[in-house]
N, C-alpha and C positions, 0 to 999 in steps of 0.2 A: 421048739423054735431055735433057730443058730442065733447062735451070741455072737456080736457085732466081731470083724476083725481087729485087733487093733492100733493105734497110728503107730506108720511104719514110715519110715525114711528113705525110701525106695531109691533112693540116690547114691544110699551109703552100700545097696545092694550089690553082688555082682549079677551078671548076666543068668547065671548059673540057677543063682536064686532067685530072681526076675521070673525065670518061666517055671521053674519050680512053686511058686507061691500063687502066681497066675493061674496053674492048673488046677490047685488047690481053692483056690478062690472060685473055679469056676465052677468045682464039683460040688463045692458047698453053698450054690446062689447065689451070690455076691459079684456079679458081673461089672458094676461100676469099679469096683477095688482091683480084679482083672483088667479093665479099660489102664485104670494107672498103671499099671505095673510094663503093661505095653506100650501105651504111652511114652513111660522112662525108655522103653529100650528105643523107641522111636526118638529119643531127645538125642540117644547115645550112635544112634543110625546105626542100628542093629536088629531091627525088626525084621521079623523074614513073614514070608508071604503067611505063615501057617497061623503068628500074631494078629494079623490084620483081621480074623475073624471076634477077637474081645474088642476090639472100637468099635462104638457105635457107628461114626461117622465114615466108613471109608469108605471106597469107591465102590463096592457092590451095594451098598445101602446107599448111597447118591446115585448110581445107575437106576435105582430103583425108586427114587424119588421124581426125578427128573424123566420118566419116562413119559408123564402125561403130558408135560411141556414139548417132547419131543414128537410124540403123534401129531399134537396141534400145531407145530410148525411142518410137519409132514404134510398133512393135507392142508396146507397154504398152495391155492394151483401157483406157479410158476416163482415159487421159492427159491432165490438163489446162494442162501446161504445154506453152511451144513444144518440139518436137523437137531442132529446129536454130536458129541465130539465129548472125548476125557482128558483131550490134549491142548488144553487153552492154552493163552501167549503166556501166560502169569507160573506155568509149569513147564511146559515144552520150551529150547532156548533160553533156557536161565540156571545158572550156578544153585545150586541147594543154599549157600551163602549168599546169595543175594537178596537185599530184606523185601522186594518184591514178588519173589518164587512162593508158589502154595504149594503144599504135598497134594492138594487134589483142586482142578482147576477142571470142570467138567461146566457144559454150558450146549443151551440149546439157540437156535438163531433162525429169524426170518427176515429173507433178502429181499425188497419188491422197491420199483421206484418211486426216489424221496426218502427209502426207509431202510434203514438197518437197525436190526434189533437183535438183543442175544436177552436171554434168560442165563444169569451164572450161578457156580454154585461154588464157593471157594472154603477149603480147610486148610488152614495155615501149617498143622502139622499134628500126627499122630495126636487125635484123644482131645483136639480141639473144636472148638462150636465151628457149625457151619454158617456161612454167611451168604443171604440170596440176595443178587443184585437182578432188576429190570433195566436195561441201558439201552436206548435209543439211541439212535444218532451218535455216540461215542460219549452221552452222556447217562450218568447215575439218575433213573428217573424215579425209582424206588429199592429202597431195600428190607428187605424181611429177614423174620427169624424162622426156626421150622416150623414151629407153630403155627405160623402166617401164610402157610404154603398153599391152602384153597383160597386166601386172597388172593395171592400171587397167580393162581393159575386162573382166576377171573379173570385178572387184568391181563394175563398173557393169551387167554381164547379173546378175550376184547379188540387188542392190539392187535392178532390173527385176522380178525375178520371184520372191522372198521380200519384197520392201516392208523388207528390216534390213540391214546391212554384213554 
């Protein structure tokens, strides 16, 4: 069995050894320790596309989540909003420095009249929890954790096909 890695400072790192320790952590199972270490470079805005595969949470694992939200609003007959999208208001239009930008802002949405509804899926930034929001009408009508995510898609096939929570 591998002996635990142990607490490292990943702050005090350079880049260099960031991905160096990262590879290392990943060859020896320890993917959470990998998740940090990309993480730090994501804190440093130095993550390249090739990191983003040690986070749990980034955009190909929320595309992948979010996809049965997006079918269900697909077959909504006369749907006017997008189905799917990676390019919410909260990332697309907004400053990396701005405390309302998320590093991933992906969200699914059904338009019908009376009703506007999105399913969102927000991570505030490399290596952080994801946050699932149900918003009606411009309002937070529920929000879940991952865990909560076959709640969530209840109440989004509900909302599909009665038009109410």
């Amino acid at each position: 069995m591998a002996q635990l890695p142990p607490v490292i400072d990943y702050t005090s790192l350079t880049e260099k050894k960031l991905r160096d320790l990262m590879a290392r952590y990943t060859a020896a199972g320890f993917p959470d320790y990998a998740e940090k270490c990309a993480a730090e470079l994501g804190q440093r805005g130095k993550t390249r596309k090739s990191d983003y595969g040690h986070i749990k949470w980034n955009q190909t694992h929320v595309r992948e989540v979010m996809q049965p939200f997006a079918h269900v609003a697909a077959a909504v007959p006369g749907n006017s909003r997008t189905s799917y999208t990676e390019a919410g208001g909260t990332k697309i239009g907004r400053k990396k420095t701005d405390p309302e930008w998320n590093w991933i802002d992906s969200y699914s949405g059904i338009g019908l009249p009376g009703l506007s509804a999105v399913f969102v899926c927000y991570v505030k930034a490399p290596g952080a929890d994801p946050q699932f929001q149900l918003r009606v009408n411009g309002d937070i009508s529920a929000a879940f954790t991952a865990d909560e995510l076959p709640k969530a898609l209840a109440q989004w096939e509900n909302l599909a096909q009665t038009g109410a929570i």
